[in-house]
FIROZA-50595 format. One record per residue (C-alpha): residue in one letter; residue number from 1; x, z, y. Coordinates in steps of 0.5 Angstrom, whole numbers. Each point is the difference from the previous one (the first is absolute). Layout:
BEGIN
["A", NUM, [X, Z, Y]]
...
//
This chain:
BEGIN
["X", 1, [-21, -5, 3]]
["X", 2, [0, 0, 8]]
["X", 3, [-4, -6, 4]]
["X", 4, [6, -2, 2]]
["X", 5, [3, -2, -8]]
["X", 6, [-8, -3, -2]]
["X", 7, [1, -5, 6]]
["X", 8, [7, -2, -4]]
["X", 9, [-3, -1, -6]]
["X", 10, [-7, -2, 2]]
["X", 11, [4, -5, 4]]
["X", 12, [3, -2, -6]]
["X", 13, [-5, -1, -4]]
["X", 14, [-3, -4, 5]]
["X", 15, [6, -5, -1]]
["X", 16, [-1, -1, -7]]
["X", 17, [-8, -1, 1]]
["X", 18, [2, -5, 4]]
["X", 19, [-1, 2, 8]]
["X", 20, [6, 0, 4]]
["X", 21, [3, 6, 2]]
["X", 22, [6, 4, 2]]
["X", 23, [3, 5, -3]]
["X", 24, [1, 6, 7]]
["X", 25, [7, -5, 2]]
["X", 26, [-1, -6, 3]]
["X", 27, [7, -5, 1]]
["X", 28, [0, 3, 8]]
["X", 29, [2, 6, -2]]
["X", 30, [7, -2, -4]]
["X", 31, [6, 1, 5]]
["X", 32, [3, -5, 4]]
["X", 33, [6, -3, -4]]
["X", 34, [7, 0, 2]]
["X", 35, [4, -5, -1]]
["X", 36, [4, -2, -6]]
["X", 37, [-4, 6, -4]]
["X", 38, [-6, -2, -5]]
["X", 39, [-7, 2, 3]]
["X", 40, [-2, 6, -2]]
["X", 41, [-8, 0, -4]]
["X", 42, [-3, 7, 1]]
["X", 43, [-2, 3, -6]]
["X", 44, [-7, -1, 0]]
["X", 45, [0, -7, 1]]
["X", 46, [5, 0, -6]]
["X", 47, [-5, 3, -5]]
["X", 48, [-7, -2, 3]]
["X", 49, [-3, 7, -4]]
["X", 50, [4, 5, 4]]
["X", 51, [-2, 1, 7]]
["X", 52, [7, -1, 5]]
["X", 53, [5, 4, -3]]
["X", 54, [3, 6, 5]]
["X", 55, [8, 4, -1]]
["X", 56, [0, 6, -2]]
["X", 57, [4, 2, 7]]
["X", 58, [-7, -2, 3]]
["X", 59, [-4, 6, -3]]
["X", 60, [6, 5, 2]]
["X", 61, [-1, 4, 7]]
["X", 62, [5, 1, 5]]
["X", 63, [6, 6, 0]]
["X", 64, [4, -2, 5]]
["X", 65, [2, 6, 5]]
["X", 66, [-5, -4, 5]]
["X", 67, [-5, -3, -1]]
["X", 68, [-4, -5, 5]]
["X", 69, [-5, -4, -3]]
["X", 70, [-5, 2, -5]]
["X", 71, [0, -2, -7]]
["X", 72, [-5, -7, -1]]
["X", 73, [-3, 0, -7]]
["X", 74, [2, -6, -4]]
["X", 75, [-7, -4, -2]]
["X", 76, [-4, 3, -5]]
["X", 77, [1, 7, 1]]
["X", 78, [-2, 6, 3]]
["X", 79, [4, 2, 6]]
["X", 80, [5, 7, -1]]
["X", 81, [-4, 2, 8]]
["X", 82, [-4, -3, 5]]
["X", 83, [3, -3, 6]]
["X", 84, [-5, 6, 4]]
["X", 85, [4, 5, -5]]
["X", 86, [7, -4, 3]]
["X", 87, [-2, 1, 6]]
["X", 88, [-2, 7, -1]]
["X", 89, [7, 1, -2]]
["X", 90, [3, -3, 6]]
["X", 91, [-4, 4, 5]]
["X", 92, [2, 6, -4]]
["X", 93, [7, 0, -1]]
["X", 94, [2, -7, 3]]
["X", 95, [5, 2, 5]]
["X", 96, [3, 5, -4]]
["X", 97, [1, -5, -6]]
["X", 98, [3, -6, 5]]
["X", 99, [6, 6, 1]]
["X", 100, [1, 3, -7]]
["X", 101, [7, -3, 0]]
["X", 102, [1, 3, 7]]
["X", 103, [0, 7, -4]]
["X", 104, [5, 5, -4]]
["X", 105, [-2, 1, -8]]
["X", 106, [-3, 6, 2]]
["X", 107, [-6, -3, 5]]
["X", 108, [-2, -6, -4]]
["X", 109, [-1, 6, -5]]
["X", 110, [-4, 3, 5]]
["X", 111, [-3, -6, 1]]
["X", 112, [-1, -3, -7]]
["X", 113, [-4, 8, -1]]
["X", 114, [-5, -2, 6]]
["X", 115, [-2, -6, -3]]
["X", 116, [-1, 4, -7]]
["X", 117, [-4, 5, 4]]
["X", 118, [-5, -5, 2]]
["X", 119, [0, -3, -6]]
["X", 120, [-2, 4, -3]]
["X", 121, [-6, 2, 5]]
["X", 122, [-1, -7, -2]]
["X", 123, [-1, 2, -7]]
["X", 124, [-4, 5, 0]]
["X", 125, [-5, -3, 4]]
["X", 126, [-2, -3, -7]]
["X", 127, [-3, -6, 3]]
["X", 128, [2, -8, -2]]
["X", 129, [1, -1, 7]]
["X", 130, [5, 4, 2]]
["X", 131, [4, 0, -7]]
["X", 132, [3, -7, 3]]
["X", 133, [3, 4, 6]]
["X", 134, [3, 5, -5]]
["X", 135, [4, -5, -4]]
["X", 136, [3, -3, 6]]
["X", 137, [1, 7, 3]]
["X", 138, [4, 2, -8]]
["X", 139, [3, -6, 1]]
["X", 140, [4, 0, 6]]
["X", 141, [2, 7, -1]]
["X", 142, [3, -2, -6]]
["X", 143, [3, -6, 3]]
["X", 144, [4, 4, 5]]
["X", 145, [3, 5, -4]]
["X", 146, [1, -2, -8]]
["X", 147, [7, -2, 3]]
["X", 148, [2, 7, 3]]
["X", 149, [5, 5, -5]]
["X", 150, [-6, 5, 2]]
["X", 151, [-5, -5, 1]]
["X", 152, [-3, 0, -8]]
["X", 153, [-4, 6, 0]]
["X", 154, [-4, -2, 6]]
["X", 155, [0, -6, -4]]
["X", 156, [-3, 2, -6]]
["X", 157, [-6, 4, 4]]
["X", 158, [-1, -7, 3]]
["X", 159, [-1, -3, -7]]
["X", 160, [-3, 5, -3]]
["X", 161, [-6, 0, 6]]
["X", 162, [0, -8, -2]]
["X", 163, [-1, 1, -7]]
["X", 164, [-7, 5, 2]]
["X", 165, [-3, -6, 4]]
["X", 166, [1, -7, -4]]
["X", 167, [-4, -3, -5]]
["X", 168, [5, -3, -5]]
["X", 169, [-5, -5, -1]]
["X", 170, [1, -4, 6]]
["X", 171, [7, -4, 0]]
["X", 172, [3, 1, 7]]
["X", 173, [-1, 8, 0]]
["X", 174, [3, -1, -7]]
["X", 175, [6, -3, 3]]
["X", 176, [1, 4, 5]]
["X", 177, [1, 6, -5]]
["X", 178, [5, -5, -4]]
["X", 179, [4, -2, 7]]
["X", 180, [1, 8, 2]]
["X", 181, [2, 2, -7]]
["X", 182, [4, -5, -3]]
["X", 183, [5, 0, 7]]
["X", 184, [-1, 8, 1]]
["X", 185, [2, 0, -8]]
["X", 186, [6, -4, 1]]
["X", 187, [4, 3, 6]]
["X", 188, [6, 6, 0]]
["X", 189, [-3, 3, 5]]
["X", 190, [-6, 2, -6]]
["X", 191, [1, 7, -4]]
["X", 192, [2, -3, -7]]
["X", 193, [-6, 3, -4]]
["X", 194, [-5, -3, 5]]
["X", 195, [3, -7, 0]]
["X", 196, [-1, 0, -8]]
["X", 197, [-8, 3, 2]]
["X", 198, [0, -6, 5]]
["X", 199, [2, -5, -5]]
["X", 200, [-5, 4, -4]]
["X", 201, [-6, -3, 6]]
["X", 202, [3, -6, 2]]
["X", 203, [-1, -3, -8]]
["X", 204, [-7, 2, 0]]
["X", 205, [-1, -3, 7]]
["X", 206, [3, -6, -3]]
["X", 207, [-3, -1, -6]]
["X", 208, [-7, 2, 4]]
["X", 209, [1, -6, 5]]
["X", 210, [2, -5, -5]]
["X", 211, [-6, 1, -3]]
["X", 212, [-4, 0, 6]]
["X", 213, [3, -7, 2]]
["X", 214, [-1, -3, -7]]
["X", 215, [-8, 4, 1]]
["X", 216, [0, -6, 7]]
["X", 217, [3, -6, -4]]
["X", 218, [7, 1, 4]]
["X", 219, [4, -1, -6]]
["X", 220, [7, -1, 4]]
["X", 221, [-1, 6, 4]]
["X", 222, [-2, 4, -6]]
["X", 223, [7, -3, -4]]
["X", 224, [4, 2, 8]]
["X", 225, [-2, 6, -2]]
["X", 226, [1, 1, -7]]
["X", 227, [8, -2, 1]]
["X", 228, [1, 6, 5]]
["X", 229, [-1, 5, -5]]
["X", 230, [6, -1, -4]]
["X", 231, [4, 5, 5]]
["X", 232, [-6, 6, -2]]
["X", 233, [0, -2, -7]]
["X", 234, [7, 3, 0]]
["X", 235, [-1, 6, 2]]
["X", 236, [-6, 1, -4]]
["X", 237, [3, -1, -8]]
["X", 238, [-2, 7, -2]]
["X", 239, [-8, -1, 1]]
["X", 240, [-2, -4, -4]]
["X", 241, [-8, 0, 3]]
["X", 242, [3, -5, 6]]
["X", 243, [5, -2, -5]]
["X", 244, [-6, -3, -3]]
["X", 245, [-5, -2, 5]]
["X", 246, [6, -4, 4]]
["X", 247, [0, -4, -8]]
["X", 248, [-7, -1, 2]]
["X", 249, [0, -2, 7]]
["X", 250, [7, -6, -1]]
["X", 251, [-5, -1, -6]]
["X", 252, [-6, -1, 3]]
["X", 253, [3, -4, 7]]
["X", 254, [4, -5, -5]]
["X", 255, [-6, -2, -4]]
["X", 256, [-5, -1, 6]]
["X", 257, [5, -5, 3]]
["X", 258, [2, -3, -6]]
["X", 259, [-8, -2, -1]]
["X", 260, [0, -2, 7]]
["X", 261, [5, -5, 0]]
["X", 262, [-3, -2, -6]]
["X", 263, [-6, -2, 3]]
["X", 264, [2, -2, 6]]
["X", 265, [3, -6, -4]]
["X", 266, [-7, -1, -3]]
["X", 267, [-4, 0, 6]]
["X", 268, [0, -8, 2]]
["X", 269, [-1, 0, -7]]
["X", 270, [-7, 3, 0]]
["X", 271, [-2, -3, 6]]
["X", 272, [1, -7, -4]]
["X", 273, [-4, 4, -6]]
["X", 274, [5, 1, -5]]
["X", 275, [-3, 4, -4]]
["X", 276, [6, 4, -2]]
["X", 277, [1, 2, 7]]
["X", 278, [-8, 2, 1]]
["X", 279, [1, 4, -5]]
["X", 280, [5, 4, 2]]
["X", 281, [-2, 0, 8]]
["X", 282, [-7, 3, -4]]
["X", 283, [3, 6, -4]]
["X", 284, [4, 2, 6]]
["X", 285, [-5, 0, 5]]
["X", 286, [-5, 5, -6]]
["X", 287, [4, 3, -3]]
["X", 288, [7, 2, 3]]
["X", 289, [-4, -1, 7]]
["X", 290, [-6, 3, -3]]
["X", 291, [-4, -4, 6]]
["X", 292, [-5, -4, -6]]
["X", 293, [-6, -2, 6]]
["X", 294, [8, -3, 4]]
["X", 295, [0, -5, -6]]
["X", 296, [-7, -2, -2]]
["X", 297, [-1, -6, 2]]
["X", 298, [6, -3, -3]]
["X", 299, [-2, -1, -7]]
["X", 300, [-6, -5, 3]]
["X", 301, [7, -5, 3]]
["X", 302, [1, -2, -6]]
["X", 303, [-6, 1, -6]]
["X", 304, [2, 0, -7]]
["X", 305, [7, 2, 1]]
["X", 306, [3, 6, -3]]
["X", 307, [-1, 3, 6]]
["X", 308, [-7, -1, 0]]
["X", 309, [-1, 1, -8]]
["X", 310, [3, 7, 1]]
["X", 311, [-4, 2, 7]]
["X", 312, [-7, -1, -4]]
["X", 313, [3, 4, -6]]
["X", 314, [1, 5, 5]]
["X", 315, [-6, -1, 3]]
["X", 316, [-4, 0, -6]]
["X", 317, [3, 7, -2]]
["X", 318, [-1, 3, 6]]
["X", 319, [-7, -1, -1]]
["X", 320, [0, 2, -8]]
["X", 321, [5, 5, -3]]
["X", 322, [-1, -4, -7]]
["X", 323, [4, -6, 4]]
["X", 324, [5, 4, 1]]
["X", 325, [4, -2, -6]]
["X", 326, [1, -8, 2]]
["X", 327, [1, 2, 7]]
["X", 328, [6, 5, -3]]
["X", 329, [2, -6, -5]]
["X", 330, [0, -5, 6]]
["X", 331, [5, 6, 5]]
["X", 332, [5, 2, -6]]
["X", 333, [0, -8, -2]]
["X", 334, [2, -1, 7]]
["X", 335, [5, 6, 1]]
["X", 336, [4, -2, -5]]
["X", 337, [3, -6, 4]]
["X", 338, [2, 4, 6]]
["X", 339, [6, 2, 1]]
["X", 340, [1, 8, -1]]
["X", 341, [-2, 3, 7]]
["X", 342, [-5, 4, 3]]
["X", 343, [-5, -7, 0]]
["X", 344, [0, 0, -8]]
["X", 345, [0, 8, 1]]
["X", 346, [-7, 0, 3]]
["X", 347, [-3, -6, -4]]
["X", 348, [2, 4, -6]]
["X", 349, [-4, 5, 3]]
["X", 350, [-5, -3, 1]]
["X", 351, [-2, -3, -6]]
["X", 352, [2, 8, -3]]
["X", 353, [-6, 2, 4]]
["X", 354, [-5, -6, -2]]
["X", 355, [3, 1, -7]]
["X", 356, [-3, 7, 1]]
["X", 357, [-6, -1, 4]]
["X", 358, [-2, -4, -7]]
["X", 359, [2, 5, -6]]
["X", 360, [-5, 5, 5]]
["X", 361, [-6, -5, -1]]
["X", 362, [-5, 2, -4]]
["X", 363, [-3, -6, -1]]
["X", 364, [7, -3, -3]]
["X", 365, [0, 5, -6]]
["X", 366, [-1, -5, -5]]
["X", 367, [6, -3, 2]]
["X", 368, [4, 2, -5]]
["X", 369, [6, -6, 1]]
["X", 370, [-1, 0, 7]]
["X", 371, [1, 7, 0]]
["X", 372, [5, 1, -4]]
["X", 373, [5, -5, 3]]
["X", 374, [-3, 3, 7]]
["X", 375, [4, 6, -3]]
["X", 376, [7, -3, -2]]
["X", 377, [0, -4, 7]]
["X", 378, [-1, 5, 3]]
["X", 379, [6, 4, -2]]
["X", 380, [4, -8, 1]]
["X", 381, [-1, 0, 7]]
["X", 382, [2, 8, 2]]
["X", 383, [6, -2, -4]]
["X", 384, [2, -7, 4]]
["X", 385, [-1, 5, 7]]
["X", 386, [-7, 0, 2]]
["X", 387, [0, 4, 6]]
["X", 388, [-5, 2, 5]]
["X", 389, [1, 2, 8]]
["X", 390, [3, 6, 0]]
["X", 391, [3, 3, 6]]
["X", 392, [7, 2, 1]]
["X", 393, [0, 6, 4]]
["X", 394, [7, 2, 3]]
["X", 395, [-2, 5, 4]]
["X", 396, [-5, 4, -3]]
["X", 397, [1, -2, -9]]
["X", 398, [5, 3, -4]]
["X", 399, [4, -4, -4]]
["X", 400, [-2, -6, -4]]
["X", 401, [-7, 2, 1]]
["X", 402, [-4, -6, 1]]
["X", 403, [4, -4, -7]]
["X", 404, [-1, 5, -5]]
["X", 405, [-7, 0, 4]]
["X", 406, [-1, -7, -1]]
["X", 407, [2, -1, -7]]
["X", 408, [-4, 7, -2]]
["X", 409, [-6, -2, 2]]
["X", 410, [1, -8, -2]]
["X", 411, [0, 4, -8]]
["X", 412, [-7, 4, 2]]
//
C-alpha cells in the first residue's frame, strides 16, 4: 500500500475511533453548481473509505498531433515524466513538433523516426531518470504518425520501444500502453494482422490497469476501464487465455465495487458502534485490505461486542496455535452471513489458515473431536469459496493461472 492509500485508511480508522477527519476531499473542492443542475458530490465524499475518486480520462497521456502542455499526474499517482523531462523535450524537439502540421506524410515520418532515435538513446542509458523523457519521446512519435497510411511501421517501433521501458505496475505507464494500442488496434490504416495483435495488447493493458486502480482504491476508474474492453474481447474469441483473465478482472471489478458501496452505507452505522457495521469495516480492513495494525484499535470502541470477542479469539490464537480452532470457529461462523464475494472469500481464508495452524500443533493431538471437526471444516469452507490474494497477471500469467492456483493451494 502506498503513503498515499494508508493516510485514507488510517483516516478512516480515525473517524470511527472518534477523531475527527477528513477522508483526502474537502467540500471546497466540489465543482461549482450551474444552475438548474443537481450539484455534483465528488466520489470520495460519497463514500468516506475512498480517497476522491479520479476518471479513467485523467490517467491517459495526450495523442493529439501537437501537444503544448504536459501531462499532470492525478493525485496519488506517480507521474509518466517529470516536468525537467517535458522540458528536455521541448528543448529538443519543440519547434519542430509545434510545426508537424506544416509537413507532408513523409517529413512527420521523418520526424516521428528523430523522436525514436532519441528515445531510444534515452533508453539505453538504462537510468530511472532518463527512462521518463523516453516514454514521452515514444509517445509523441507515436501520436504524429499512427494516422498515416504509411505511418504504422514507425508506429509500432515507437510502441515496441515503450514497451522495453515501462514498468507494468505503474498505472499511468500502463495507460499510456492502453491508450496507443487500443486507438492504433482500431484504424483502417493498420494492417488487419496487427490490429488483431494490437487488440491483443491493448486487452492486456486493459485488465492490467484495472487491477492496478482497484490496487489504489479507485473503483470508478478501474470499472471505466473494464466497460472499454468489450471491443477487444471481440477480436480476442480464439484465445482462450485473455478469454479467461478478462472473466477474472470483470469479475474481480464487480465484487470490489459491490462491497464498496455496501460499506459505504455501513460506515455511519459504525461510527454510531452498530456492531454489524464494525464488523464488516473490521474484516475489510484485515482481510481484503490486508493492513490488520490500520484497524486495531477498533475492537477497544466497543468492548464485548462481537467485534471485539473475535479480535481477542484472534489475538489469542496468534499467540497459541492450540487456539486457532475457536478463532477458525468464530471467522467461519461469521463468514457464513456475508454475501458471496471476495469479504466472505478472504474471512473464509482465513479461518482455513487457523484451522491448519491448530491440526499442525502438536500440543493439540489428544484433541480428537477438535480435530476431527477441524478436518471437515476445512473442506466446508474451501467449498463455499475461501480464496486467499491472488494476483491476476495479465500481462506476464497464462491463462486462468491465479484461480487454478488458488483452489490447488487451498486443497494442499
Amino acid at each position: 500500500m502506498t503513503t498515499a492509500r494508508m493516510r485514507v485508511w488510517a483516516a478512516t480508522v480515525g473517524m470511527l475511533l472518534g477523531v475527527s477527519a477528513l477522508f483526502g476531499a474537502s467540500v471546497k473542492s466540489a465543482k461549482k453548481v450551474e444552475p438548474g443542475k443537481p450539484p455534483v458530490v465528488p466520489a470520495g465524499l460519497r463514500n468516506p473509505l475512498l480517497p476522491v475518486q479520479v476518471g479513467a480520462d485523467a490517467l491517459l497521456p495526450e495523442l493529439s498531433l501537437i501537444q503544448k502542455i504536459p501531462m499532470v499526474a492525478p493525485a496519488g499517482f506517480d507521474p509518466l515524466y517529470t516536468g525537467a523531462q517535458w522540458s528536455a523535450y521541448r528543448q529538443m524537439f519543440g519547434e519542430e513538433a509545434d510545426n508537424v502540421t506544416r509537413q507532408k506524410s513523409s517529413g512527420v515520418a521523418a520526424f516521428a523516426g528523430r523522436l525514436i532515435a532519441a528515445a531510444d538513446g534515452e533508453a539505453k542509458l538504462g537510468t530511472a531518470g532518463r527512462q521518463g523523457l523516453a516514454r514521452l519521446l515514444y509517445l509523441r512519435a507515436v501520436a504524429v504518425c499512427y494516422r498515416n497510411r504509411d505511418g504504422f511501421p514507425t508506429a509500432n517501433r515507437a510502441v515496441m520501444g515503450y514497451q522495453g521501458v515501462m514498468d507494468i505496475h505503474e498505472p499511468l505507464q500502463v495507460a499510456g500502453l492502453w491508450a496507443m494500442t487500443n486507438i492504433m488496434s482500431k484504424l483502417a490504416v493498420t494492417p488487419k494482422p496487427d490490429r488483431i495483435r494490437y487488440s491483443g495488447i491493448a486487452a492486456r493493458a486493459n485488465m492490467q490497469l484495472a487491477l492496478l486502480l482497484l490496487d489504489a482504491d479507485q473503483v470508478e476508474a478501474a470499472e471505466g476501464m473494464v466497460r472499454q474492453i468489450g471491443y477487444h474481447e471481440g477480436w480476442l474469441r480464439s484465445d482462450k487465455r485473455v478469454q479467461a483473465q478478462i472473466s477474472q478482472v470483470r469479475a474481480q471489478v464487480k465484487q470490489t465495487a459491490g462491497l464498496m458501496a455496501d460499506l459505504a452505507t455501513k460506515y455511519d452505522r459504525a461510527v454510531k458502534g452498530d456492531d454489524g457495521a464494525l464488523m464488516a469495516i473490521y474484516l475489510y480492513g484485515r482481510y481484503v485490505k490486508g493492513r490488520p495494525d490500520l484497524v486495531a484499535n477498533l475492537p477497544a470502541r466497543k468492548p464485548g461486542s462481537p467485534m471485539a470477542q473475535l479480535a481477542g479469539a484472534l489475538a489469542a490464537a496468534e499467540r497459541d496455535p492450540a487456539e486457532g480452532f475457536t478463532a477458525a470457529e468464530m471467522l467461519k461462523g461469521v463468514a457464513m452471513g456475508l454475501d458471496d464475494g471476495v469479504m466472505k472469500q478472504r474471512t473464509l481464508w482465513a479461518a482455513l489458515g487457523y484451522y491448519r495452524a491448530y491440526l499442525k500443533d502438536g500440543s493439540t493431538e489428544h484433541e480428537r473431536v477438535k480435530r476431527t471437526l477441524a478436518r471437515i471444516a476445512i473442506e466446508a469452507v474451501i467449498g463455499e469459496g475461501a480464496r486467499g490474494p491472488h494476483a491476476i497477471e495479465p500481462m506476464t500469467a497464462t491463462a486462468g493461472a491465479a484461480t487454478q492456483a488458488a483452489t490447488a493451494s487451498a486443497r494442499e
